[in-house]
PyMOL commands that place a pseudoatom at each C-alpha (Angstrom):
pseudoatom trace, name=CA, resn=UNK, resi=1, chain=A, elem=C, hetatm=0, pos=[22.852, 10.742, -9.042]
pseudoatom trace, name=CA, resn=UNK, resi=2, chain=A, elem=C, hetatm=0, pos=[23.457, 12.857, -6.327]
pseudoatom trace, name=CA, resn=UNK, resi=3, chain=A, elem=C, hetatm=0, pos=[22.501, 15.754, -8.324]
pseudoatom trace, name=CA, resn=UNK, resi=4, chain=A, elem=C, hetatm=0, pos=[19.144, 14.796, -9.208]
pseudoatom trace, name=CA, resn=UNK, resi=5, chain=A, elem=C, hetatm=0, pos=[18.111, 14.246, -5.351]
pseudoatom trace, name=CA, resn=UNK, resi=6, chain=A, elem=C, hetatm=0, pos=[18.102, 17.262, -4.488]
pseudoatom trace, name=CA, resn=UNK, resi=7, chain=A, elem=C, hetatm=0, pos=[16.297, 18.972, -7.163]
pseudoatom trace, name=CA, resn=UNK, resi=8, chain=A, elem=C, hetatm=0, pos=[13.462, 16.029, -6.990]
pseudoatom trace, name=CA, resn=UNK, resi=9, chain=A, elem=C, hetatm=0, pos=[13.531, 17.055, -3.368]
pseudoatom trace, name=CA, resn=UNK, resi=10, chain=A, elem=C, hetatm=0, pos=[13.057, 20.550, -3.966]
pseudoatom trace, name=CA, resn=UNK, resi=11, chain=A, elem=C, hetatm=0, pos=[10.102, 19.892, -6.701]
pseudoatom trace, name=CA, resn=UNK, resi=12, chain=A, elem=C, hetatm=0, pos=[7.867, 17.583, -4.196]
pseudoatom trace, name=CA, resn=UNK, resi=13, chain=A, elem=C, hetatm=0, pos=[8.601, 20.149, -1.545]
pseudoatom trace, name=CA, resn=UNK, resi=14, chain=A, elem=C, hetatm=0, pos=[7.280, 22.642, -3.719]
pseudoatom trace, name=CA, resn=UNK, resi=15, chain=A, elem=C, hetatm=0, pos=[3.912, 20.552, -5.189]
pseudoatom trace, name=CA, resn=UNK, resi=16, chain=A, elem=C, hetatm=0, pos=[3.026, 19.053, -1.190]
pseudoatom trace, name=CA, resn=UNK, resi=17, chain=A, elem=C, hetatm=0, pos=[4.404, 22.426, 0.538]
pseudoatom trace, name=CA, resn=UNK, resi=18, chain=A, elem=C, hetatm=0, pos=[1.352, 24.289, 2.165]
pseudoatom trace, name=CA, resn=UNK, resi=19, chain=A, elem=C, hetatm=0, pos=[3.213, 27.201, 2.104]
pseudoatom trace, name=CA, resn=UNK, resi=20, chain=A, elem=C, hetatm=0, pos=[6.107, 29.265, 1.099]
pseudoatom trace, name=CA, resn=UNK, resi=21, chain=A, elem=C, hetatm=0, pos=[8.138, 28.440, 3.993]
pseudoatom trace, name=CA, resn=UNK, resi=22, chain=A, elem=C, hetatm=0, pos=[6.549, 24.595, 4.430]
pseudoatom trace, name=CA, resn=UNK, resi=23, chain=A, elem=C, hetatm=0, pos=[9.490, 22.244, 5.114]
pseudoatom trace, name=CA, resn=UNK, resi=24, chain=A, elem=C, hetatm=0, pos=[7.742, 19.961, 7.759]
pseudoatom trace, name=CA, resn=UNK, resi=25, chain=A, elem=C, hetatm=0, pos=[3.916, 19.454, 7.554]
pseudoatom trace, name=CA, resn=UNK, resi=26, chain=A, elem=C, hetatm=0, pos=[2.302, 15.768, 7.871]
pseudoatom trace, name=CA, resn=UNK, resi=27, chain=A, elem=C, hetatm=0, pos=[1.283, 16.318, 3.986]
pseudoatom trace, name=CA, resn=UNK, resi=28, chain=A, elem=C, hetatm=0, pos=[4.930, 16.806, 2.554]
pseudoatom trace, name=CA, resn=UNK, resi=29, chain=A, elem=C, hetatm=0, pos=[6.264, 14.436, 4.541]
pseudoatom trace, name=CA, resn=UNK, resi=30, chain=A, elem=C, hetatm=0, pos=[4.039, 12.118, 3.668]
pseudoatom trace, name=CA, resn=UNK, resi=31, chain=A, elem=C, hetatm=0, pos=[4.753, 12.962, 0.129]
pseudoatom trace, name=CA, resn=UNK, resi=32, chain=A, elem=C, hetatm=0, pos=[8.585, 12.756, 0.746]
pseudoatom trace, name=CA, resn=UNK, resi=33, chain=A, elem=C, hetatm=0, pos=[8.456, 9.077, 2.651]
pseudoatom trace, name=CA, resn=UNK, resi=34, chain=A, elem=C, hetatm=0, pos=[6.171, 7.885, -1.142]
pseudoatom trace, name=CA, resn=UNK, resi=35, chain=A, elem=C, hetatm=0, pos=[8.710, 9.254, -3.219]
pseudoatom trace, name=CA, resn=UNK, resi=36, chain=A, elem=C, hetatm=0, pos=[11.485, 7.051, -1.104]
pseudoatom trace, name=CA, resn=UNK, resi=37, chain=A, elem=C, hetatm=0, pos=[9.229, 4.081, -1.020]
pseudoatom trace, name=CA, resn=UNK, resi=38, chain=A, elem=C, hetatm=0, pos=[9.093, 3.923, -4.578]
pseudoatom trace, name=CA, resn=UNK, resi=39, chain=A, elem=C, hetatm=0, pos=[12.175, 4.254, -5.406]
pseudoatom trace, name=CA, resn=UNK, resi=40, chain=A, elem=C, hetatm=0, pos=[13.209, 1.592, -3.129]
pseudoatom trace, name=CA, resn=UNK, resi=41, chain=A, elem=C, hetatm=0, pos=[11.085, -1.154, -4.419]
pseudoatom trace, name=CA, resn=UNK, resi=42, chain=A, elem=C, hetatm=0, pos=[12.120, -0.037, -7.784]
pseudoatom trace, name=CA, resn=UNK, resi=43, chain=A, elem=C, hetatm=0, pos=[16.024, -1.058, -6.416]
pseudoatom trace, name=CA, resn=UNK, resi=44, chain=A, elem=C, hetatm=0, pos=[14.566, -4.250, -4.413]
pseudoatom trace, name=CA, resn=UNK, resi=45, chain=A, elem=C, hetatm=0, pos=[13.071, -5.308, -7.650]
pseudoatom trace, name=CA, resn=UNK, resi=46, chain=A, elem=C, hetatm=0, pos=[16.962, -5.671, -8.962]
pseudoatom trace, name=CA, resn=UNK, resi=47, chain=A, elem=C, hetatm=0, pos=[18.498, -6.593, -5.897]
pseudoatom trace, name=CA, resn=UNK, resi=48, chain=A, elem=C, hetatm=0, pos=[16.348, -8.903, -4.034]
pseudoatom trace, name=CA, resn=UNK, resi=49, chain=A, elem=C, hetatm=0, pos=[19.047, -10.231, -1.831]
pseudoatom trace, name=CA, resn=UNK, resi=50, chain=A, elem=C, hetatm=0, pos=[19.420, -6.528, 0.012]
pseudoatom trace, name=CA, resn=UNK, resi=51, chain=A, elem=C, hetatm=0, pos=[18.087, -7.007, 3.298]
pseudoatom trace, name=CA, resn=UNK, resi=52, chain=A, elem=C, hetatm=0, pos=[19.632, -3.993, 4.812]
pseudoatom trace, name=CA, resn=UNK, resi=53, chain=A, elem=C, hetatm=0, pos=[17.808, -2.004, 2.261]
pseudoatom trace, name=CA, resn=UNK, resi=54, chain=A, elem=C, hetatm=0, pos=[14.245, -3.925, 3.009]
pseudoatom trace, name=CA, resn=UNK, resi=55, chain=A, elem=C, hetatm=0, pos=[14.526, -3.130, 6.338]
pseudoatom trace, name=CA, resn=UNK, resi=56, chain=A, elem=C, hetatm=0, pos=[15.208, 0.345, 5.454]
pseudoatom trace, name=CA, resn=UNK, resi=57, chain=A, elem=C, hetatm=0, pos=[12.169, 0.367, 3.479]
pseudoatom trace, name=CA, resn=UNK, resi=58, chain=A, elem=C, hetatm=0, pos=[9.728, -1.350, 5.818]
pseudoatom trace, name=CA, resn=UNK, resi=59, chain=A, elem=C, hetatm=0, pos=[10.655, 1.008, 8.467]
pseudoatom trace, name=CA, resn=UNK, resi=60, chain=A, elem=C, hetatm=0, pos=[9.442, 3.791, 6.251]
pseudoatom trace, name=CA, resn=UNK, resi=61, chain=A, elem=C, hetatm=0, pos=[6.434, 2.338, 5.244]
pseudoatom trace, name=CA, resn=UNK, resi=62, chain=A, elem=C, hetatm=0, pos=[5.657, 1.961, 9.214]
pseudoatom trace, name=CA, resn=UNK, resi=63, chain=A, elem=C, hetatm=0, pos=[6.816, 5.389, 9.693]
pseudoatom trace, name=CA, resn=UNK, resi=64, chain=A, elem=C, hetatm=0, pos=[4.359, 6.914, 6.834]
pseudoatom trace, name=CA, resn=UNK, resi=65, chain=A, elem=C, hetatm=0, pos=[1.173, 4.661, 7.850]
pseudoatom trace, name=CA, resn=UNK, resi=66, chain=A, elem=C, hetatm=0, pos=[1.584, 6.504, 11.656]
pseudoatom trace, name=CA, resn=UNK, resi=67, chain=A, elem=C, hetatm=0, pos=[1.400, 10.216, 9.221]
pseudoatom trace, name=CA, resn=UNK, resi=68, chain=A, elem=C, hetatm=0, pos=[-1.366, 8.680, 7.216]
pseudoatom trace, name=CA, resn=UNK, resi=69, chain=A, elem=C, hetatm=0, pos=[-3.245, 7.672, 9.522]
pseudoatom trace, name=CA, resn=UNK, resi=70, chain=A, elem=C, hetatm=0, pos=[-2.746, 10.896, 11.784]
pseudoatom trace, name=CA, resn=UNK, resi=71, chain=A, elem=C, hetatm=0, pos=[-4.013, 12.708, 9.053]
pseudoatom trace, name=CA, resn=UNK, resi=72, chain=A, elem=C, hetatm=0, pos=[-6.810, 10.729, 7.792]
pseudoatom trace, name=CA, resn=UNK, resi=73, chain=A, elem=C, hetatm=0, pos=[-7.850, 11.295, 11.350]
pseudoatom trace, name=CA, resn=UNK, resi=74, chain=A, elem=C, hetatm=0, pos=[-7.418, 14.846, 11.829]
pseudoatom trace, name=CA, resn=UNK, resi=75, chain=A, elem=C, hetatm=0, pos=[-7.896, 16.103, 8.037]
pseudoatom trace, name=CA, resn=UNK, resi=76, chain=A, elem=C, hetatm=0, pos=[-9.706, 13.668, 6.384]
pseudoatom trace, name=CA, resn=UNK, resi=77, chain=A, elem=C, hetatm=0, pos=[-10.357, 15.377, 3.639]
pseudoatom trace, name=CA, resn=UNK, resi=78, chain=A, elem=C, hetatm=0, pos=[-6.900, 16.688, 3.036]
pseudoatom trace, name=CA, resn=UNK, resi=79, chain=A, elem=C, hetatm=0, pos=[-6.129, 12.983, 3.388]
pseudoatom trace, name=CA, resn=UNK, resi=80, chain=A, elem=C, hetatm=0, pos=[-8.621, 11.668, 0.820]
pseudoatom trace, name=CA, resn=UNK, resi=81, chain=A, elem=C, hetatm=0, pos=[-7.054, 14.649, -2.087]
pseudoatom trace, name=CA, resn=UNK, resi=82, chain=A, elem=C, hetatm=0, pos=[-3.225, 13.679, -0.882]
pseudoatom trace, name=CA, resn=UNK, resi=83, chain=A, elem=C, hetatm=0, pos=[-3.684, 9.468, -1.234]
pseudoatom trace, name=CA, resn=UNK, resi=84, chain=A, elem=C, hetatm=0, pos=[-5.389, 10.097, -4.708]
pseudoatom trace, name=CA, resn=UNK, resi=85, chain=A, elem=C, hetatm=0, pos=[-2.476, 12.578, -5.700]
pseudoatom trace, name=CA, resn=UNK, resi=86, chain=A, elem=C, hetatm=0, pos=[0.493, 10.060, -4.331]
pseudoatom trace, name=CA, resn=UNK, resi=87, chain=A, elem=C, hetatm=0, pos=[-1.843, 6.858, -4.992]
pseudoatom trace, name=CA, resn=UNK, resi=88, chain=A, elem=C, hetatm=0, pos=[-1.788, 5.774, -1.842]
pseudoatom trace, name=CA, resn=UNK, resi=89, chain=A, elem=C, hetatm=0, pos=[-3.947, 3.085, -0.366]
pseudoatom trace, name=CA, resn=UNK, resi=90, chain=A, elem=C, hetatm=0, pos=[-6.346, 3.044, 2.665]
for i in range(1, 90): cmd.bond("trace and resi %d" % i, "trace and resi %d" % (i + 1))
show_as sticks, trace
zoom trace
């Protein structure tokens, strides 16, 4: 598994990436903290009893609503294309 991580990594970076050198802008990590997020609920849907990992996972949920709403704010129409892309919510 660790394998695979990085070269999922490496793909978002390159779809969300503005440009070449990209590695930190509000949209990618945005698209970085979904990825997570989904993959997390996927494991809380098997292991309800990890708490440690729901904490985890609310703290990046909190931690990508401050980006998404910094964005919607200051790009709102890069916001509006990047939540249909990811499927993300108001």
């Amino acid at each position: 598994m660790s394998t695979t991580k990085p070269k999922i990594k490496k793909e978002l970076i390159k779809e969300y990436a503005i440009n070449k050198t990209d590695t930190g802008s509000i949209e990618l990590q945005i698209a970085l903290l979904t990825h997570k997020i989904n993959h997390l609920i996927k494991h809380l849907k098997e292991n309800k009893k990890d708490n440690s990992t729901r904490n985890g996972l609310l703290a990046m949920v909190g931690k990508r609503k401050k980006f998404v709403s910094y964005l919607s704010k200051k790009k709102p129409e890069d916001y509006k294309n990047l939540a249909k892309k990811l499927k993300i919510k108001n």
